[in-house]
C-alpha positions as CSV (number, residue, x, y, z in Angstrom):
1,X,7.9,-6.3,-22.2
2,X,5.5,-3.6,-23.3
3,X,3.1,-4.5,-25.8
4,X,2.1,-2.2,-29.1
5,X,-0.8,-0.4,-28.9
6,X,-2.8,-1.3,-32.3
7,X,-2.9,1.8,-34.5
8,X,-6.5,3.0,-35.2
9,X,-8.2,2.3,-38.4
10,X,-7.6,6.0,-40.1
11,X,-11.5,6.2,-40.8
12,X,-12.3,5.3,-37.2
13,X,-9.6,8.1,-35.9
14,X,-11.5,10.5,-37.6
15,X,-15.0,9.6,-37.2
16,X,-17.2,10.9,-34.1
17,X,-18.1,8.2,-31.3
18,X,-20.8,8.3,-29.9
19,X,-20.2,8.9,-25.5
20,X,-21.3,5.0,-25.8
21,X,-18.7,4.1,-28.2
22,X,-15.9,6.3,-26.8
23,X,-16.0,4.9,-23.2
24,X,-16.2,1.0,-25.0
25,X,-13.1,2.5,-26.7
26,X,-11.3,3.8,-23.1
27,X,-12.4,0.4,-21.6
28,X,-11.1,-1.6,-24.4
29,X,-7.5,0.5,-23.6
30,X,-7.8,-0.5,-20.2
31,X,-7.9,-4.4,-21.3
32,X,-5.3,-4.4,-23.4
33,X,-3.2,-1.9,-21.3
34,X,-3.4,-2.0,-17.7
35,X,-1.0,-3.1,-15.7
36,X,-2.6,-6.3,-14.0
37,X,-1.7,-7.8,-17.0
38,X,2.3,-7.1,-16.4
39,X,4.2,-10.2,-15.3
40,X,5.6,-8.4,-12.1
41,X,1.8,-7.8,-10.8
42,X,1.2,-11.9,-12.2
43,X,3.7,-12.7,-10.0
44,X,2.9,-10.7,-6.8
45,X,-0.8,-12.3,-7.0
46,X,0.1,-15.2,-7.5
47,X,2.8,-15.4,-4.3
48,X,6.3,-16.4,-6.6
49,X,8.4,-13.0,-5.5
50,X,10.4,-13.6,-2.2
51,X,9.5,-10.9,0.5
52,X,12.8,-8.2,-0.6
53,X,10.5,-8.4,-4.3
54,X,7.6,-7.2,-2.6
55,X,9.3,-4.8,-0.4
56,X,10.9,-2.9,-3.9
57,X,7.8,-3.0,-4.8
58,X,6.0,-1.1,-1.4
59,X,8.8,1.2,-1.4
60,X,8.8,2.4,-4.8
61,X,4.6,2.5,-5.3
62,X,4.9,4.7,-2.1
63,X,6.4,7.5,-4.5
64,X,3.3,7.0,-6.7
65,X,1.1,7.1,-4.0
66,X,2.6,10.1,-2.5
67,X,2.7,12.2,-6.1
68,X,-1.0,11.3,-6.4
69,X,-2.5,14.5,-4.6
70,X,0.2,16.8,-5.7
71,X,-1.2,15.5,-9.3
72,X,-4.7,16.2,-8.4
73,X,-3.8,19.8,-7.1
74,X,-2.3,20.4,-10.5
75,X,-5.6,19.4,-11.8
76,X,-7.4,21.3,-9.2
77,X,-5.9,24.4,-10.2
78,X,-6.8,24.5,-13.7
79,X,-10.7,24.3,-12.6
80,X,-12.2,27.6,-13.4
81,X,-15.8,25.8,-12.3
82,X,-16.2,25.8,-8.6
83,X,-18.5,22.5,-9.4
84,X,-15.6,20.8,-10.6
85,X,-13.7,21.8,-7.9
86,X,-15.5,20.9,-4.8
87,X,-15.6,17.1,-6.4
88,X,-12.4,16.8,-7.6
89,X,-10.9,18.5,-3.9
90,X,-11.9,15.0,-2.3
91,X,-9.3,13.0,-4.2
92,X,-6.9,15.1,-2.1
93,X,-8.4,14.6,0.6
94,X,-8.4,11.2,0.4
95,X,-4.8,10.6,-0.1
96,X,-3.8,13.1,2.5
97,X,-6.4,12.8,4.8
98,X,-8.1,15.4,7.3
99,X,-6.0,14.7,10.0
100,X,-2.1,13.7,10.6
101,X,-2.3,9.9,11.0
102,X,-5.5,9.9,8.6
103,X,-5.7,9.5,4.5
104,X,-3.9,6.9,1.9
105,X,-0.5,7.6,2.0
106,X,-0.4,7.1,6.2
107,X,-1.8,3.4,5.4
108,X,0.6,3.4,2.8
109,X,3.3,4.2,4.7
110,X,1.2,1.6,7.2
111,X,1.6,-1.1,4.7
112,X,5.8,-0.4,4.2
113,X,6.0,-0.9,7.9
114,X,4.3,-4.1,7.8
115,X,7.3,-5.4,5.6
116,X,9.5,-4.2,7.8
117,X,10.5,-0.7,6.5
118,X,11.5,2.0,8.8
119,X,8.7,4.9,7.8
120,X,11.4,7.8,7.7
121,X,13.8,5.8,5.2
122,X,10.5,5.1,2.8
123,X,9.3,8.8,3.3
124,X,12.8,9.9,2.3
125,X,12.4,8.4,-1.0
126,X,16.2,7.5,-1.3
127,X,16.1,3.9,-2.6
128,X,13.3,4.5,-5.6
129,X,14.3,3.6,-8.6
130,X,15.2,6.2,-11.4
131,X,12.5,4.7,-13.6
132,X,9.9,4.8,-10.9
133,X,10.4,8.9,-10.1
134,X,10.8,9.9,-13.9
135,X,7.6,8.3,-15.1
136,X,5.9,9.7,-11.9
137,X,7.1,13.2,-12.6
138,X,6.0,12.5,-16.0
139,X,2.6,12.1,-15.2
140,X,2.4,14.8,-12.9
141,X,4.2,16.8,-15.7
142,X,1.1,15.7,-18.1
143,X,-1.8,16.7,-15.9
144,X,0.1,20.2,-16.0
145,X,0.7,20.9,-19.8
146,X,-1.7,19.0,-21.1
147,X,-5.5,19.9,-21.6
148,X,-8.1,19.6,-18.6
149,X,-9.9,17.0,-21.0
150,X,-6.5,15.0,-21.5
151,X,-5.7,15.4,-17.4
152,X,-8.9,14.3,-16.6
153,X,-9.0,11.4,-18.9
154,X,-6.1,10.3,-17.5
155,X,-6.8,9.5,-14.2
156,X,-9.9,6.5,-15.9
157,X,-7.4,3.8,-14.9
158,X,-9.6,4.1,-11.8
159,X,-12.1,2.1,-13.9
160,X,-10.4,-1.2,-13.9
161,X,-8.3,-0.7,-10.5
162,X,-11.0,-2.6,-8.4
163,X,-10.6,-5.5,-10.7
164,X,-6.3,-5.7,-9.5
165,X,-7.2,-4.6,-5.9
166,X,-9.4,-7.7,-5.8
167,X,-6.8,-10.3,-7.3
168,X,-4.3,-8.7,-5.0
169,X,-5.4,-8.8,-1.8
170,X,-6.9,-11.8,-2.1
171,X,-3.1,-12.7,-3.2
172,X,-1.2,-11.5,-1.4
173,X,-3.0,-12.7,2.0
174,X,-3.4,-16.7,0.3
175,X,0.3,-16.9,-0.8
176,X,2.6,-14.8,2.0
177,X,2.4,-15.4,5.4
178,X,4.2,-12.0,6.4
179,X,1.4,-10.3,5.1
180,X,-1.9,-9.5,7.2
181,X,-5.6,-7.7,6.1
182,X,-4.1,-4.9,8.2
183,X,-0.8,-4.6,5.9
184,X,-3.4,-4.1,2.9
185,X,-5.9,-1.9,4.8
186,X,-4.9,0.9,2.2
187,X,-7.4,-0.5,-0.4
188,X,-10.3,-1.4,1.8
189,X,-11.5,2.5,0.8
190,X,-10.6,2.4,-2.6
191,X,-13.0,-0.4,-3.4
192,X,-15.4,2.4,-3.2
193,X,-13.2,5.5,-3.9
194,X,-11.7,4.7,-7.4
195,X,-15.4,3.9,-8.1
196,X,-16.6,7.0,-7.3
197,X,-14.1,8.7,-9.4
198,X,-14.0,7.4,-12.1
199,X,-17.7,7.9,-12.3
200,X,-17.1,11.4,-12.1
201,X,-14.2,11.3,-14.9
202,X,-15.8,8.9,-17.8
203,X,-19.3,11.4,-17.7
204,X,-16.9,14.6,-18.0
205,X,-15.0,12.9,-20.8
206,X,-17.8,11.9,-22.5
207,X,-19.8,15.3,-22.3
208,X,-16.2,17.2,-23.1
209,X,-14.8,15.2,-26.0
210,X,-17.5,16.4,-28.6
211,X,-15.0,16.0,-31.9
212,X,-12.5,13.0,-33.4
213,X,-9.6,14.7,-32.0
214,X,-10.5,15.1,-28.7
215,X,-11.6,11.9,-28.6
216,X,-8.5,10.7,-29.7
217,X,-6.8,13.4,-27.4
218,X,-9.1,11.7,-24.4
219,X,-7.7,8.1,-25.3
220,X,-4.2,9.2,-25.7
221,X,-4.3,10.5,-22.5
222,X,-5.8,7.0,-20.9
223,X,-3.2,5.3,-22.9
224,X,0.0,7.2,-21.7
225,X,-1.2,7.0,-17.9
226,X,-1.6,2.8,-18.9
227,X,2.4,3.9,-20.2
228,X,3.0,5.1,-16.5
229,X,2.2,2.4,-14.0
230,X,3.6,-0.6,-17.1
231,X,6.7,1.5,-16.9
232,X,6.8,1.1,-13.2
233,X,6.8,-2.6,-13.3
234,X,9.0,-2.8,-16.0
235,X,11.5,-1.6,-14.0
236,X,10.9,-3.5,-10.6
237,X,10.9,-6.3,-13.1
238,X,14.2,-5.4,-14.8
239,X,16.2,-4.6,-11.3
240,X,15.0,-7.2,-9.1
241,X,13.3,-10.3,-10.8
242,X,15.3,-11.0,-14.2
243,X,18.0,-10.1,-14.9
244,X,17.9,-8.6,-11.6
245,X,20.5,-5.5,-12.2
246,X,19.7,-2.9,-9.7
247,X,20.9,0.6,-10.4
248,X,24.1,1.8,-8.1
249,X,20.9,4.2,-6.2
250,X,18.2,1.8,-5.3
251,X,16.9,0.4,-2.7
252,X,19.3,-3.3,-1.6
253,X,17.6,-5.9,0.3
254,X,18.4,-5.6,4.1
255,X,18.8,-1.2,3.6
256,X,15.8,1.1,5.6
257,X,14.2,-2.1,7.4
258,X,13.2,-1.6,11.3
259,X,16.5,-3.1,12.8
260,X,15.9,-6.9,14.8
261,X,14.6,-6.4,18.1
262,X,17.1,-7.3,20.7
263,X,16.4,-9.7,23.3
264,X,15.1,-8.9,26.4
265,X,17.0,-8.2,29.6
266,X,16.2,-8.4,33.2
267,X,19.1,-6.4,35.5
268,X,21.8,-9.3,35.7
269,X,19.3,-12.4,34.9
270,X,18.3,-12.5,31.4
271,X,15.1,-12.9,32.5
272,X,12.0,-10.8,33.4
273,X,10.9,-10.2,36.8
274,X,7.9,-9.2,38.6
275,X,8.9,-6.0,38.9
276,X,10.0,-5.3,35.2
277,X,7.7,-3.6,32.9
278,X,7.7,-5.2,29.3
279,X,6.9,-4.0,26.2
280,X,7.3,-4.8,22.1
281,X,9.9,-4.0,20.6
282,X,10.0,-1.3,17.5
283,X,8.3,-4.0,14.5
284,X,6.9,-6.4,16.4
285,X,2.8,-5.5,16.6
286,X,-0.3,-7.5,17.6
287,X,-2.8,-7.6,15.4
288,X,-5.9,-9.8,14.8
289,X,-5.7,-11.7,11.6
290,X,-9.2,-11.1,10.3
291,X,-9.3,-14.0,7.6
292,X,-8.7,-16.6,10.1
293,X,-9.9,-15.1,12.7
294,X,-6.8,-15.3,14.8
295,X,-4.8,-13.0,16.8
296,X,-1.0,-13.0,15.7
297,X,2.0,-11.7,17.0
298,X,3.9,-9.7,13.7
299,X,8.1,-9.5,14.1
300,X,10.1,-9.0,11.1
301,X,10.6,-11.9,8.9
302,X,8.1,-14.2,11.7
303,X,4.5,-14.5,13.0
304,X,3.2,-16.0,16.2
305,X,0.1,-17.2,16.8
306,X,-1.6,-16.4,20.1
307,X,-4.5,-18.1,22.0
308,X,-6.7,-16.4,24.3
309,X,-4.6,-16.2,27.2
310,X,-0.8,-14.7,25.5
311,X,-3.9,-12.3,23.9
312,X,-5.0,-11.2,27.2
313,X,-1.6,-10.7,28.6
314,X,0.1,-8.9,25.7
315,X,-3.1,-6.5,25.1
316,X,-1.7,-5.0,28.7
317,X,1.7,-4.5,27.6
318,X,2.1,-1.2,27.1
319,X,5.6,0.0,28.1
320,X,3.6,1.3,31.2
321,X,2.9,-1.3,33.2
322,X,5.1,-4.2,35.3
323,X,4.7,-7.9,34.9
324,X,3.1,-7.7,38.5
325,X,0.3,-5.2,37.8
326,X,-0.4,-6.6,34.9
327,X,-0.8,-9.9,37.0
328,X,-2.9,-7.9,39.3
329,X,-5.3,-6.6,36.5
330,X,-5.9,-10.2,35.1
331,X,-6.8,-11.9,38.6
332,X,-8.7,-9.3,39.2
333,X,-10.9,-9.5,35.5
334,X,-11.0,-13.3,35.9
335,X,-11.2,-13.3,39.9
336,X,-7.9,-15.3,39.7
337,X,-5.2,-15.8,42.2
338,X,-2.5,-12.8,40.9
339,X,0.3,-14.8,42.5
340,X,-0.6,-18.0,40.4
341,X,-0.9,-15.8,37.4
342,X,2.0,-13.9,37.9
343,X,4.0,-17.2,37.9
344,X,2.3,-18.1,34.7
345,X,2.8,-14.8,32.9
346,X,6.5,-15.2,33.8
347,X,7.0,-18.3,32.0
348,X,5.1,-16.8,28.9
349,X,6.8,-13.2,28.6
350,X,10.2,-15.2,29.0
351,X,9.3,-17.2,26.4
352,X,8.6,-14.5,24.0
353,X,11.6,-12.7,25.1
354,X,13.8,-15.5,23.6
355,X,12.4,-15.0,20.7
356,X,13.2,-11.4,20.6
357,X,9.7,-10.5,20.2
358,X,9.9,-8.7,23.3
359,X,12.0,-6.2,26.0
360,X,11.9,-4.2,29.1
């Protein structure tokens, strides 16, 4: 599945590019190389994998992800210029945030959860393929042995990734109704963030690579990290689109997802009473679908649109609060009857409780 690179012309290899020339060279690697060009990546755009496809895929780029900022500490350490340092430092903190709760691999690990993965089964990193972790380590293994030039340089994939986070979000939200601009929030910042860096890394590259071979060692380097995220996709590709042969240690569809919320039930009823305080189950979120401007209801496997009303009533469900104060709360904001609502609220919540989105 992985295409030849063409083999430089032997008087080309060894003649100097100008920093013009060299980065039309890089660029022309990332055309050729990158891997929105792979088939699996065609076919996640383009909404033809079934929902376990795009969870392999969540739960094994979450490994990538997560290796990213022990990558760039490897890089940061080699910096003897404090100059260098203090811009490269922010890549870190980007993917790791300031805070707990904050940085790229929390909406990551947001965007797992939003196909249904339990977080502590994708943090544990137990269903990634063998492929995926050996051509992570690889690269994090590279940025180590290899030269500051050649670490740096490869990290200028960030040129063409605002290209693939365009086609995919736009994607992913056209063709799969279990996905939400929430679920994708993750590369909202790196519109503007993979920018930014690779800025940074195609003016150190061109200022750095000042003969043949380190030009050469400079698109090497871009090459092989094109190597590591093709390789990825080969084997998502491989073990669960054609021929589908999944290795004995991956991930199986149905393993690590949040388990089906059960259905609600009021003491000796089945139903929800005045008194009972509901809530949403573990997986089941509201959230405000921001391309059609409508507020949804997200359960695994289903989504439920809400009008203004179940909107009203289910931003109050907290866990906290009983059917009647929330009743209370709402005749009080729209100078309502609470009784009357009460009796309305009932029918809704019991509603929703047969269809397991929600509990007591």
């Amino acid at each position: 599945m992985t295409a030849p690179f063409p083999t430089p012309k032997t008087d080309e290899a060894q003649r100097l590019l100008s920093p013009e020339e060299l980065e039309a060279a890089l660029r022309d690697i990332g055309a050729r190389r990158y891997h929105n060009l792979h088939p699996f990546h065609r076919l996640l755009h383009d909404g033809k994998l079934s929902k376990d496809q795009v969870r392999a895929w969540a739960l094994n780029r979450y490994y990538y992800q997560a290796m990213i900022p022990v990558k760039d500490a490897a890089v940061l350490a080699r910096m003897t210029d404090a100059s260098l340092r203090r811009v490269w430092r922010q890549r870190i903190v980007d993917h790791d945030g300031d805070a707990p709760g904050d940085g790229g691999i929390e909406r990551w690990l947001k965007l797992a959860e939003g196909v249904d993965f339990a977080r502590d089964y994708v943090e544990s990193t137990q269903g990634i393929l063998s492929a995926t972790r050996f051509s992570v380590d690889a690269y994090v293994h590279f940025v180590k042995e290899r030269s500051l030039l050649e670490a740096i340089a490869s990290s200028l994939t960030e040129m063409f990734s605002p290209t693939i986070i365009s086609e995919r979000v736009a994607g992913m939200l056209k063709n799969y109704d279990f996905i939400t601009k929430d679920t994708l929030a993750y590369f909202d910042k790196r519109l503007t963030q993979a920018p930014r860096d690779a800025d940074f890394a195609i003016a150190y590259v061109k200022e750095h690579a000042t003969t043949p071979a380190l030009q050469r060692q400079a698109m090497d380097a871009l090459t092989f990290k094109c190597n590591v995220l093709w390789t990825q996709l080969d084997a998502l590709y491989f073990a669960y689109v054609a021929p589908g042969l999944t290795p004995p240690d991956a991930w199986t569809p149905g393993t690590g997802l949040v388990p089906e919320p059960a259905v609600a039930q009021a003491a000796g009823t089945g139903t929800l009473a005045a008194l009972d305080v509901p809530r949403l189950p573990r997986g089941v979120r509201l959230r405000h679908d921001a391309v059609r401007n409508q507020h949804v209801l997200l359960a695994p496997e289903r989504t439920f649109d809400l009008d203004a009303n179940a909107v009203a009533v289910l931003e109050l469900v907290d866990g906290q609060r009983s059917v009647r104060a929330i009743a209370a709360l709402l005749g009080e904001k729209f100078t309502a009857d609470p009784a009357v609502i009460e009796a309305d609220i009932l029918v809704m919540l019991n509603d929703l409780a047969t269809k397991r989105v929600l509990e007591r």
